[in-house]
C-alpha positions in Angstrom: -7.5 -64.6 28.6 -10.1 -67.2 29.5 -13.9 -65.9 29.3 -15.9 -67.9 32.4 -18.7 -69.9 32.5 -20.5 -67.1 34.0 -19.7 -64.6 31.2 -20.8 -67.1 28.4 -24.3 -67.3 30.5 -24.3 -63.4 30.2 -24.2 -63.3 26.5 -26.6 -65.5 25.6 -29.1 -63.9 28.5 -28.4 -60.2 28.1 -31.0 -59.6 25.8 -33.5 -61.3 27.5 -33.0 -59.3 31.3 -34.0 -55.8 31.2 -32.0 -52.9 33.5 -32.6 -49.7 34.8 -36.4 -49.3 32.8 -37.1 -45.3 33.1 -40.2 -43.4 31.5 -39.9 -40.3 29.6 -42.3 -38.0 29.1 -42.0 -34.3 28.0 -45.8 -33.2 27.7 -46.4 -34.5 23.9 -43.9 -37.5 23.7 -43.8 -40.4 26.1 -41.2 -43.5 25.2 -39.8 -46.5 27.4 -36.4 -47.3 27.9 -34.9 -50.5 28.7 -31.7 -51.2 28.8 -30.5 -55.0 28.8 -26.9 -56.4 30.6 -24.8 -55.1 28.1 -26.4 -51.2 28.5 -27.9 -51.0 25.2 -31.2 -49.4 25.2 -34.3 -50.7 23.9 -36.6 -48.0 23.4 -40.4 -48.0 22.5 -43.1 -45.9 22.8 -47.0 -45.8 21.4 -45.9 -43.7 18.1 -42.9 -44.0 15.9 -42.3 -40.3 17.0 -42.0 -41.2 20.8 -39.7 -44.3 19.9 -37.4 -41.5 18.0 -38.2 -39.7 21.6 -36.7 -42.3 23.3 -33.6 -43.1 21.2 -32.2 -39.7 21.4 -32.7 -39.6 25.2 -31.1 -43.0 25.5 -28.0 -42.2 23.1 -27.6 -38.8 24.8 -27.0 -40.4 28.6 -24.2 -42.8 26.3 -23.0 -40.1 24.1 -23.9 -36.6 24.5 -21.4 -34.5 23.6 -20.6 -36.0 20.3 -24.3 -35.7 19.6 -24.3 -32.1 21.0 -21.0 -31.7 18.0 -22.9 -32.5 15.3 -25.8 -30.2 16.0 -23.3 -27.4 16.7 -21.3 -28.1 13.2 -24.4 -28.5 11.2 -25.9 -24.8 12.7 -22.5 -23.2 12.1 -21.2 -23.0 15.6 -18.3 -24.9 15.9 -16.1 -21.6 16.5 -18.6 -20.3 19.0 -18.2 -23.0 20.9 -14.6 -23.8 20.7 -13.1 -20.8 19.0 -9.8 -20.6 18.0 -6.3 -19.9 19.6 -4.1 -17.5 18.0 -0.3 -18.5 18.2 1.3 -15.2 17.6 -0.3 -11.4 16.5 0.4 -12.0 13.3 -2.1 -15.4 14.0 -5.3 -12.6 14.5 -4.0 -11.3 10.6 -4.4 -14.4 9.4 -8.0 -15.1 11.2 -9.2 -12.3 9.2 -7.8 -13.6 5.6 -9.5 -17.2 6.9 -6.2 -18.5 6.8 -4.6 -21.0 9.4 -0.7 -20.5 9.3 -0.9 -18.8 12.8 -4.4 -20.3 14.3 -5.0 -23.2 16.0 -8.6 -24.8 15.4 -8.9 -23.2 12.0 -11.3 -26.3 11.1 -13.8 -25.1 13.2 -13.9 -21.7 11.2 -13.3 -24.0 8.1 -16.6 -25.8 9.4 -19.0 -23.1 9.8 -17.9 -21.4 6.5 -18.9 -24.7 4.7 -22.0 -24.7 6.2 -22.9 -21.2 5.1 -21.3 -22.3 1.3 -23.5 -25.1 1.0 -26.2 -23.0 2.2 -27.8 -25.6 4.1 -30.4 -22.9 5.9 -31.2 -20.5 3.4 -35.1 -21.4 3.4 -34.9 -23.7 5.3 -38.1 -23.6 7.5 -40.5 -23.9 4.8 -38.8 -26.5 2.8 -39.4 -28.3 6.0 -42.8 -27.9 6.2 -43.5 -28.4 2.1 -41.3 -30.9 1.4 -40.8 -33.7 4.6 -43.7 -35.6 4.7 -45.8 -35.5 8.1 -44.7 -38.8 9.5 -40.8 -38.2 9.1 -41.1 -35.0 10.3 -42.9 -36.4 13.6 -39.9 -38.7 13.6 -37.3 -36.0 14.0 -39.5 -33.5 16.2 -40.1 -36.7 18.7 -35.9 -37.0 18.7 -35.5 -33.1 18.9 -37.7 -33.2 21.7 -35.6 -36.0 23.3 -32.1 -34.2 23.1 -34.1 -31.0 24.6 -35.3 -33.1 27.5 -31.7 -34.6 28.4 -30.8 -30.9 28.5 -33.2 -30.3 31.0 -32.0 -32.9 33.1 -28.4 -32.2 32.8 -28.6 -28.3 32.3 -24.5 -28.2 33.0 -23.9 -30.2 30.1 -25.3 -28.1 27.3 -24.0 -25.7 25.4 -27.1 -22.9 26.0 -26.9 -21.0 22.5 -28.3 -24.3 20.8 -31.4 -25.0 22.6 -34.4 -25.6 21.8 -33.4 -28.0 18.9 -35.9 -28.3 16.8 -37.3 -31.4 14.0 -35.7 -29.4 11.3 -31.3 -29.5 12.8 -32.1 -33.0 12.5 -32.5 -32.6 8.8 -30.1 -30.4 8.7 -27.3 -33.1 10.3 -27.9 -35.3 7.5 -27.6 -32.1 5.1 -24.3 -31.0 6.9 -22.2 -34.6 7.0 -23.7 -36.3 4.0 -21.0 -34.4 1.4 -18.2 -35.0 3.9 -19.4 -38.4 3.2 -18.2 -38.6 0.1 -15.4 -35.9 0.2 -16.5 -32.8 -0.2 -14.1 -31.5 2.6 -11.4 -33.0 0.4 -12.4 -31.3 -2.8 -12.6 -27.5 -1.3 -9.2 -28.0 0.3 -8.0 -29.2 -3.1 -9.1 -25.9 -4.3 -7.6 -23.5 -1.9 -4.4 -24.6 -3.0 -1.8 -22.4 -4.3 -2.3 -24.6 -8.3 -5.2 -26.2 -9.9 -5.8 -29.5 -9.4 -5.6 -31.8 -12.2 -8.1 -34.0 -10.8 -11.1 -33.6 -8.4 -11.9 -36.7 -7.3 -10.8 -37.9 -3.9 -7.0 -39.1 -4.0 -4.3 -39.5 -1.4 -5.4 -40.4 2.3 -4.2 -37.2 3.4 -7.6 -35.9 1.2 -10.1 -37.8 3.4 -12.3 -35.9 5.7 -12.9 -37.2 9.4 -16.4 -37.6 8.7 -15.6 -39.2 5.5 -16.5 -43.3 5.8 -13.8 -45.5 5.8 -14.9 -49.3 4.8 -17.3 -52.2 5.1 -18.8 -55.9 4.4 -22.4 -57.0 3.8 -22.5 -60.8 2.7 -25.8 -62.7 2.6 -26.5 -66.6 1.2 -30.3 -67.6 0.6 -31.6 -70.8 1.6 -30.3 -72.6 -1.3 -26.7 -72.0 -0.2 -27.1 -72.4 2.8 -26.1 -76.1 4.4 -29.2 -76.1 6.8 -31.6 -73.9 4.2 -31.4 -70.6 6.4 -31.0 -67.5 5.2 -28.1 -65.3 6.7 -27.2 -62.0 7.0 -23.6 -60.3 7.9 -24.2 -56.5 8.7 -20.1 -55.6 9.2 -18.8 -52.2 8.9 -15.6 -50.8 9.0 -15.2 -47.6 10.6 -13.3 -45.2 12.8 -13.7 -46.6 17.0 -15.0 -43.1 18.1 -16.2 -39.6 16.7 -19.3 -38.6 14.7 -19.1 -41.5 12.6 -18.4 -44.2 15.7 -21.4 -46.7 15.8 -24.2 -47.0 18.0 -26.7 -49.8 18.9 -30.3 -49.8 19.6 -33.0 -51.4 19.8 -36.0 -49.1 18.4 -39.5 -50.2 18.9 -43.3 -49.0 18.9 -47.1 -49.7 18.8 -47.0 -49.2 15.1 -44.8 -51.5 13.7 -41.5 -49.9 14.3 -39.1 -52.8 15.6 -35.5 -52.0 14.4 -32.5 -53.0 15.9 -29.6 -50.8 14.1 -26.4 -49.4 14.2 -26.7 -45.6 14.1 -24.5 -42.3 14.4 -24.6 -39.4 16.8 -27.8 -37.1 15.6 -29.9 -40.3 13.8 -33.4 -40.7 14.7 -33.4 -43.8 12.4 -31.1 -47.0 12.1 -28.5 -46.9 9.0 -27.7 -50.5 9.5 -29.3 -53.7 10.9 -32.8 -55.6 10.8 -36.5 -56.0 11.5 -38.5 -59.4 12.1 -38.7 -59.2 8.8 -35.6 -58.0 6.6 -32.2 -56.5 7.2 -29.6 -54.9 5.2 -25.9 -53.6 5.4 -24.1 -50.9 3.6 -20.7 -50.8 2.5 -18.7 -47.9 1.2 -18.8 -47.3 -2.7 -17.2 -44.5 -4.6 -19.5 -43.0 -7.6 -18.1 -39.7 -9.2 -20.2 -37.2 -7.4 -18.7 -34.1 -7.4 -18.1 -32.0 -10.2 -16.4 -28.4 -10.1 -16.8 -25.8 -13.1 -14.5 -23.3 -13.9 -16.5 -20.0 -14.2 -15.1 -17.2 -16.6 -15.2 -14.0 -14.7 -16.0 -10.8 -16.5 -12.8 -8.3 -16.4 -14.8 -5.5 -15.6 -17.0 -6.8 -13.1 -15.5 -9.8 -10.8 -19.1 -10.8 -9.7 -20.5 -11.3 -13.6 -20.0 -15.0 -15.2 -19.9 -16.0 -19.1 -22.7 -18.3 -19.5 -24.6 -19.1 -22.8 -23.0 -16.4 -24.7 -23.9 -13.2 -21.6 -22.8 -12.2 -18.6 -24.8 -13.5 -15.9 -24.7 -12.5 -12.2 -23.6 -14.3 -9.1 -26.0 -14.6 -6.4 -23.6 -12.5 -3.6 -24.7 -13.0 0.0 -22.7 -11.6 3.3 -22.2 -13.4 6.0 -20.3 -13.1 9.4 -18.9 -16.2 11.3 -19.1 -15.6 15.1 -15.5 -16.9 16.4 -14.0 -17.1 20.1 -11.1 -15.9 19.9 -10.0 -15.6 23.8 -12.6 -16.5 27.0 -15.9 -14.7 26.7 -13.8 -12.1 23.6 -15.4 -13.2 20.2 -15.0 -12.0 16.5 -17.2 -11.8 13.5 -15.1 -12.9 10.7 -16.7 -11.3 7.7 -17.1 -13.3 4.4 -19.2 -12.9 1.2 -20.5 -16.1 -0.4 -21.3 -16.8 -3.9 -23.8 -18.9 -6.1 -24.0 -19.8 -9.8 -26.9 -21.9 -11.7 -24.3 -24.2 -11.6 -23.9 -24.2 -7.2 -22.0 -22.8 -4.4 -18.5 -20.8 -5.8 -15.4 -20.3 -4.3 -12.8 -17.7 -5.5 -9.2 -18.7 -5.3 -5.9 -17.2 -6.3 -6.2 -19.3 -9.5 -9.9 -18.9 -10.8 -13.2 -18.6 -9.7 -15.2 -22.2 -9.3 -18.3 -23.5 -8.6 -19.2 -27.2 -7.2 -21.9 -28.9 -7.8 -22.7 -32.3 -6.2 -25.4 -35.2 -5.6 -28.3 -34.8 -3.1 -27.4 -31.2 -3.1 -30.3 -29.9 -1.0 -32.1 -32.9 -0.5 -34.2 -32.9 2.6 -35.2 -36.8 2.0 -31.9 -38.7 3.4 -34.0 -39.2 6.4 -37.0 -40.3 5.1 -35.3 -43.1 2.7 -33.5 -44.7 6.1 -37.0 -44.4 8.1 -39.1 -45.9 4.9 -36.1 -48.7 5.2 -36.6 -49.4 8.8 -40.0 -49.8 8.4 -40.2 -52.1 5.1 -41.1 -55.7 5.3 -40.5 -56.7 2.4 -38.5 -57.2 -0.4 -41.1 -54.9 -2.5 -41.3 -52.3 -0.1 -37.5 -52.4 1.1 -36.9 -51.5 -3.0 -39.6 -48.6 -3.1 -38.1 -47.2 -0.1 -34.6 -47.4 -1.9 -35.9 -45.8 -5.0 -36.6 -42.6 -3.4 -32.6 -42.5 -3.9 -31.7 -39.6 -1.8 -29.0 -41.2 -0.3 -26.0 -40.9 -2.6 -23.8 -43.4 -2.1 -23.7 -47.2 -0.1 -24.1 -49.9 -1.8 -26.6 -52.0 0.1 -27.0 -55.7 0.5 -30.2 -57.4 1.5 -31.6 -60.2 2.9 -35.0 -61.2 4.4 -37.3 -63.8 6.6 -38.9 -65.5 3.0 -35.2 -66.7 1.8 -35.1 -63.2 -0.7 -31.6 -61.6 -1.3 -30.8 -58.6 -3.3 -27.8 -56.4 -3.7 -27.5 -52.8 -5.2 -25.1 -50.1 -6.0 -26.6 -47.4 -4.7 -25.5 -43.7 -5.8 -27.3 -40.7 -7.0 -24.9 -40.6 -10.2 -26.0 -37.6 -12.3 -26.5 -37.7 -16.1 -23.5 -36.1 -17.6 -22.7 -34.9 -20.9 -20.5 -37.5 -22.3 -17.7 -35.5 -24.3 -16.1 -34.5 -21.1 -13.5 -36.1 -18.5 -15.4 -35.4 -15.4 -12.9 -36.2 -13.1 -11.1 -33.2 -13.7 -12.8 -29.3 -13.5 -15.0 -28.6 -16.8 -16.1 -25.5 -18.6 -18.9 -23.5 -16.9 -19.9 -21.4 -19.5 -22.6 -23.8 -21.2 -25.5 -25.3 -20.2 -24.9 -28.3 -22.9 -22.5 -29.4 -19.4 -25.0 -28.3 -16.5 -26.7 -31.7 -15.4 -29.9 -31.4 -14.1 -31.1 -35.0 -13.6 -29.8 -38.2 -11.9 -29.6 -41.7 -13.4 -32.7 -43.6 -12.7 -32.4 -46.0 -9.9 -33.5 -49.2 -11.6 -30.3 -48.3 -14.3 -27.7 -48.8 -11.4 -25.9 -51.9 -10.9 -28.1 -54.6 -9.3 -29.3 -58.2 -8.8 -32.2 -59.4 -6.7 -31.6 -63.4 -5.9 -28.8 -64.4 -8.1 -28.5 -67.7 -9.8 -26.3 -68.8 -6.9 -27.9 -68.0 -3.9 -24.8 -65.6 -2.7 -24.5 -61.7 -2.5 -21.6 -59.6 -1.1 -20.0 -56.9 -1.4 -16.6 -55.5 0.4 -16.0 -51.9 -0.9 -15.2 -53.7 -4.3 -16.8 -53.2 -8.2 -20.3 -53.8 -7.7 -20.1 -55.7 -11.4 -18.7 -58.6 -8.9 -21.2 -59.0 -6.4 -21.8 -62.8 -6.8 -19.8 -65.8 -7.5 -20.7 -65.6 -11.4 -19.2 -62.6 -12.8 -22.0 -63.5 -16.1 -24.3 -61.9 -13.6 -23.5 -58.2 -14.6 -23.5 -58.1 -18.3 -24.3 -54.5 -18.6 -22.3 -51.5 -17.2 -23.3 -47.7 -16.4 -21.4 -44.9 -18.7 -17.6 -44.1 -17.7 -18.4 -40.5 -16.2 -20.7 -42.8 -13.2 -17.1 -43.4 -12.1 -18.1 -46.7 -10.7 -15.7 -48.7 -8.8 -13.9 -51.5 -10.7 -11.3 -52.7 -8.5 -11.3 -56.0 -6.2 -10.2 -55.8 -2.3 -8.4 -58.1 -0.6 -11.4 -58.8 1.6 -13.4 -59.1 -2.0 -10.7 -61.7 -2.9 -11.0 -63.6 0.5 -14.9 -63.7 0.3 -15.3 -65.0 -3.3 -12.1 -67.9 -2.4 -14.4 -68.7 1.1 -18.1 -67.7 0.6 -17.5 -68.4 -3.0 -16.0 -71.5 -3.4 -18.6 -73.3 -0.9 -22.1 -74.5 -2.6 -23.2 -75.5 0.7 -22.3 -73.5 4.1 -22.6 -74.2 7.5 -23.8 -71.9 10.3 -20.1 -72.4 11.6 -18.8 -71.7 8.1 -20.0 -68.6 7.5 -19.1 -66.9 10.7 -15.7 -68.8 10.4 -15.1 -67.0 7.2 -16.1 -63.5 8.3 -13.5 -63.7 10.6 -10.7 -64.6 8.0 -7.2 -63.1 8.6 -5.7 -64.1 5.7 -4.3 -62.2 2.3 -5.4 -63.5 -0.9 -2.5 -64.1 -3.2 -3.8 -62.1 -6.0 -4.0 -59.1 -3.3 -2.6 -55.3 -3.6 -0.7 -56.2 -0.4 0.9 -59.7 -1.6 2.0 -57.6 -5.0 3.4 -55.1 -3.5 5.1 -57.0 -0.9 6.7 -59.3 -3.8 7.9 -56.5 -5.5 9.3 -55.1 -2.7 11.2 -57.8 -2.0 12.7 -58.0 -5.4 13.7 -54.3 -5.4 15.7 -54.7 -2.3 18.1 -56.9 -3.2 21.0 -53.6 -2.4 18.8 -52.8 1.3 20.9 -51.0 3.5 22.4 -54.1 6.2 20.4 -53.2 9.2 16.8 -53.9 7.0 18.1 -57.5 6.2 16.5 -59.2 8.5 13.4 -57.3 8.3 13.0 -58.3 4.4 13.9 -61.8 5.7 11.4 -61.9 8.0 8.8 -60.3 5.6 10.1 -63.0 2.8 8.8 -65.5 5.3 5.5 -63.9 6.2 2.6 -66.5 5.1 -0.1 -63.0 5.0 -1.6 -64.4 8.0 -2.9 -61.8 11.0 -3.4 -64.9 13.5 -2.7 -64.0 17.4 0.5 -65.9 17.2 2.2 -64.9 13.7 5.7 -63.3 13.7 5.5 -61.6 11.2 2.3 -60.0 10.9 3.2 -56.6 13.2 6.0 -55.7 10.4 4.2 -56.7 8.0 1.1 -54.5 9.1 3.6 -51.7 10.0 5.0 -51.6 6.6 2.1 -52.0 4.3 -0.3 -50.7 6.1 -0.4 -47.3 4.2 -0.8 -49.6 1.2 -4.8 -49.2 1.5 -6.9 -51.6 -0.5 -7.6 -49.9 -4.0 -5.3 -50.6 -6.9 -7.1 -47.6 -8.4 -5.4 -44.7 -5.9 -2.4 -46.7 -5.2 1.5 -46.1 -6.5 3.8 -48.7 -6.1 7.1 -46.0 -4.4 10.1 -47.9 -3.3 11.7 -45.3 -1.3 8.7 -44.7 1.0 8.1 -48.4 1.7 11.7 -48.4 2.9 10.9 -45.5 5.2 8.3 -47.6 6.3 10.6 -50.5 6.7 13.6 -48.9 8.8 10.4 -47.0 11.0 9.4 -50.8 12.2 12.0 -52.4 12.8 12.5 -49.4 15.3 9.6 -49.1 16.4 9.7 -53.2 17.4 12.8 -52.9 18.2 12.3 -50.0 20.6 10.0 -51.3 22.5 10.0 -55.2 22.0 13.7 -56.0 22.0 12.9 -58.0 18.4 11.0 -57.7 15.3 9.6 -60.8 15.3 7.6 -60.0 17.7 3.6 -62.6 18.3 1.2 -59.7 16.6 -0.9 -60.1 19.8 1.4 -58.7 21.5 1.8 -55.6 19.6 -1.4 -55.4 17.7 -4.1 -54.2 21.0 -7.3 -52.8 21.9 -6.8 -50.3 25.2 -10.3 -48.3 26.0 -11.1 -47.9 29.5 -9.8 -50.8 31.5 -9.5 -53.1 28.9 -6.0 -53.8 27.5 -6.5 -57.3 25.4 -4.3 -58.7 21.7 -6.3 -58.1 18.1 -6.1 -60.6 15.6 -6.4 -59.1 11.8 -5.4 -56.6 9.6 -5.9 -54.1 7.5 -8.4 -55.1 4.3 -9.1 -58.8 5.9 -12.0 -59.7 6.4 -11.4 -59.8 9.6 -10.1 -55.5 9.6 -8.0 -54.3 12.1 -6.8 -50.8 11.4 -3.8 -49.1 14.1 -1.6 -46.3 15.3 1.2 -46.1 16.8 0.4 -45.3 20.8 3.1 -45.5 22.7 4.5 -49.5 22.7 1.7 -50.7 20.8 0.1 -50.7 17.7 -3.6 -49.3 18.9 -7.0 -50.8 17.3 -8.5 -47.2 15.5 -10.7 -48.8 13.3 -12.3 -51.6 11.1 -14.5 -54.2 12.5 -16.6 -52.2 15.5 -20.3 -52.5 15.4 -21.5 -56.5 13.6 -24.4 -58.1 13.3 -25.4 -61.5 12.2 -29.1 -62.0 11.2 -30.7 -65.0 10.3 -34.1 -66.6 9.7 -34.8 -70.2 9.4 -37.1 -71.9 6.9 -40.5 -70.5 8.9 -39.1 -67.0 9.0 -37.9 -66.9 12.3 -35.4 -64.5 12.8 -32.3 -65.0 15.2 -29.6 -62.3 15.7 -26.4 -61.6 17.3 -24.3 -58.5 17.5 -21.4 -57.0 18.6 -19.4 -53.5 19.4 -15.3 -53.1 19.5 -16.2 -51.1 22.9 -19.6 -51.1 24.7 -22.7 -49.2 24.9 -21.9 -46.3 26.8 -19.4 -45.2 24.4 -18.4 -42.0 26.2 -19.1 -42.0 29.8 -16.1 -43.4 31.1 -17.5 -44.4 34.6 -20.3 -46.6 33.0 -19.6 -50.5 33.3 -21.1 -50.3 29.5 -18.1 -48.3 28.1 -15.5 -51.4 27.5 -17.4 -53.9 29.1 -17.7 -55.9 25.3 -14.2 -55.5 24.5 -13.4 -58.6 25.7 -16.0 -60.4 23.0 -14.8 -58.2 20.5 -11.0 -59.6 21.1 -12.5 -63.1 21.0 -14.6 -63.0 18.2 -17.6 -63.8 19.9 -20.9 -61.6 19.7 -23.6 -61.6 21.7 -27.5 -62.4 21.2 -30.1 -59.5 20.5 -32.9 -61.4 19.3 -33.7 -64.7 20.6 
């Protein structure tokens, strides 16, 4: 598909023309919002509150009912709203045991229960008050005010039993997801099995929770390695197309020095990703050891007493009742008592009684450490604001306007006792193994402008972050659990990015969008050793190991072998670490290919282009990449194709010249309006996306 004069006009105009400029004003916050040809809003207003005003208007006409979700999840209202469908009578039994053999939408139940576990209300109100500073707390009143204005406007819309939102459900978002994050969803179902689980951290993909984050790159050069003496930025994440974690671009602007353009989620008042004038930063996914679940010994003669420190000690027991449609306007209260040790919330299973305790539990500054972010300007302030380390995971790579880049691995890693093996549940009845404090920030893993003028970082051991791996001498204790394995796209970056002493403009976008496996990949081992194991294949696989033994690990447009190659290892993932080579399930993989191409292409060598697509609204258009390139594709199988799910969605590219002037370009996988289906914005930069190109949003 050709893209016309006309359209290459568009992109490098769009942020320049303003559309459809509307004033809000509720009574106490008043905000501006532009939107520019590609529909993505650029709000400001006099405070920082009204510009948080204006955002969650703005992102509520493009996406309310995935913001609405989130506010419903975090209060605990997920089974209000959408209840549950029992499939037989013996389904109502099991509502009542909180089980889901015979309900349908048990996770919304399984939701609200967490919610009450982690206790994310109790006190709630004051902490507020005492413990979120005045400023943030403007911030996230100015964007509750904004979702309550939308609902005035569109009254049809709402679901009535949430509103008023107030500042503090914004808090309590960022309470609610920011375990799911890093897998707590995973580690409570882990526990509800019918055994123990040997380990606790996350394992298998089947673990991961659909809020969980999937993957990332952040790459920056300084002026030294750069060809032209700019510094550049690439902002890239990887995650799921739609949902509560899909991305979302604005432009966020006001009289007091706010001026943000970011990629943000459904229920942000603040940018997670992006750049100012004067600085910008990316996060990618890391994987500290965060959770940690202790076996409590129950006393025999009273189930709610627990050995600690040589006595019997109490649980904390608190009743609740989960409000839960059950058929049209009939509800139930599912009754449940909760439980609390010094050590966290408790769960009581058929096997033992345990209690989890994880980072940021509590927490009200997640928000405040993103906003103190957005509104750094330097490299100084950029690292105060990261040292309030509340957020507990991302690493985070840097650059800025006076040639500065800096890389850290950012986790709120507690300080463990070190006798134990942390990774699997330990002994609650001490307090020699109940942590209390975090590692300090400047400990963790970090390096502000390396030798070599090059930072990046691709969900791989923050220990090789540069090109010199001399650069990280030390390391953090073995209970931080601290990623040591290399990605492919870790691999790709240091044999592009890593190999060049002086790169072109042309260069380093040419190598972000690299569709190639390094040879010293998990994929290329695997695929080897495949190969040599199926010497005895069944007959009717032949030519798919042929045509696999031919594969050069490209993901171009035009390769043949790319879609079986995808299809086969794509369940492969991209850590060594959580990865076992099993022969018989790659040949399941295999023979489900070939029939899958077959079925529907006549072939199996079929141009990945072909098979590989991105269908959202209108557009229907071929997806060069793959799964852990850097240039990420992840699919599944819709119909005839292999459907674009995830990977590369929201990019940006930020640079500043030798003055500190900053240029940037960006792009999304979809459009602005990212559910209104009617909106020209909902696929209408789909067709950039195919093409690799992005657009400008700062001139």
């Amino acid at each position: 598909m050709r893209i016309s004069t006309k359209f290459i006009l568009l992109i490098f105009t769009s942020v320049l023309v303003a559309q459809d400029a509307i004033i809000i004003n509720d009574g106490k916050y008043k905000a501006t919002i532009n939107r520019d040809n590609w529909g993505v809003p650029h709000v400001h207003g006099r405070s920082d509150g009204d510009a948080a005003f204006g955002l969650a208007y703005a992102h509520a006409q493009d996406d309310f009912k995935t913001i609405q979700n989130v506010l419903v999840a975090s209060r605990g209202m997920l089974g209000q709203l959408y209840g549950v469908k029992l499939k037989s009578i013996k389904g109502f039994f099991d509502l009542l045991k909180g089980k889901g053999t015979g309900v349908k939408g048990i996770e919304n139940i399984a939701n609200d229960y967490y919610v009450h576990v982690i206790g994310i209300w109790d006190g709630l109100d004051k902490r507020y008050i005492n413990e979120v500073p005045a400023d943030v707390r403007d911030v996230c009143d100015g964007y509750a005010a904004g979702i309550n204005l939308y609902v005035k406007d569109n009254p049809k819309a709402a679901y009535k039993k949430l509103y008023p939102v107030q500042g503090i459900d914004i808090v309590a978002g960022f309470m609610h997801r920011t375990p799911l994050f890093y897998g707590f969803g995973g580690v409570i179902r882990k526990l509800m099995r019918a055994e123990p689980p040997t380990l606790i951290g996350l394992g298998p993909e089947e673990e991961k929770d659909p809020m969980q984050m999937l993957a990332s790159n952040v790459i920056a050069v300084a002026p030294k390695r750069s060809a032209d003496g700019y510094t550049r930025l690439m902002v890239n994440s990887h995650q799921p197309w739609s949902g509560p974690v899909a991305w979302y671009e604005a432009h966020i602007s006001s009289d007091d020095g706010w001026d943000m353009v970011a990629g943000l989620f459904p229920g942000s008042p603040v940018g997670f990703v992006g750049h100012n004038p004067d600085l910008g930063w990316g996060h990618t996914i890391n994987d500290p050891d965060l959770i940690d679940v202790y076996h409590l010994t129950i006393n025999p003669d009273n189930e709610n007493q627990y050995w600690y420190d040589g006595n019997w000690r109490d649980l904390e027991v608190k009743k609740t009742k989960i409000k839960v449609k059950i058929l049209g306007p009939l509800s139930w209260k599912v009754k449940r008592d909760l439980y609390r040790s010094i050590h966290g919330p408790v769960l009581k299973t058929d096997h033992g009684t345990y209690a989890i305790r994880y980072a940021s539990m509590g927490d009200l500054r997640l928000i405040e450490q993103w906003y103190r972010m957005n509104r750094a300007h330097n490299l100084t302030e950029f690292k105060k604001a990261m040292a309030i380390n509340a957020i507990p995971m991302f690493n985070t790579g840097y650059a800025d306007k006076s040639g500065n880049i800096y890389f850290v691995y950012n986790a709120r890693i507690p300080k463990r006792h070190p006798d134990l093996d942390w990774r699997s549940i330990v002994p609650g009845d001490t307090s020699v193994y109940l942590w209390t404090e975090y590692l300090p920030f400047e400990d963790l893993p970090q390096i502000e402008n390396p030798p070599g003028g090059f930072i990046y970082n691709c969900n791989n051991t923050p220990y090789l972050c540069t090109d010199d791996p001399s650069d990280f001498p030390d390391r953090l204790p073995a209970y931080a659990g601290v990623d040591m394995h290399q990605t492919n796209r870790a691999l790709r970056a240091l044999e592009l990015y890593g190999q060049d002493k002086s790169i072109t403009r042309e260069e380093f976008l040419r190598y972000k969008y690299d569709k190639k496996y390094s040879q010293e990949s998990l994929v290329v081992e695997v695929l080897r050793k495949f190969i040599k194991d199926s010497k005895t294949i069944r007959k009717e696989l032949k030519p798919g190991i042929d045509l696999l033994n031919s594969w050069d690990f490209s993901g171009e447009l035009e390769n043949r072998a790319a879609a079986l190659g995808f299809l086969t290892f794509r369940h492969v993932g991209f850590n060594p670490e959580k990865y076992t080579y099993d022969y018989d399930k790659i040949v399941e993989k295999l023979a489900a290919a070939v029939e899958f191409l077959t079925t529907n292409y006549g072939r199996i060598d079929v141009p990945l282009g072909e098979v590989q697509r991105l269908r959202h609204g209108t557009a229907d258009l071929p997806l060069a990449g793959g799964p852990d390139m850097l240039r990420a594709i992840y699919t599944k199988n819709d119909e005839n194709i292999m459907k674009g799910v995830a990977g590369d969605c929201y990019v940006q590219f930020v640079e500043w010249d030798a003055n500190g002037n900053v240029r940037a370009e960006s792009i999304h996988q979809f459009g602005a309006s990212t559910s209104v289906e009617s909106s020209t914005h909902y696929d209408d930069q789909a067709e950039l996306f195919s093409k690799e190109i992005m657009k400008l949003i700062r001139p």
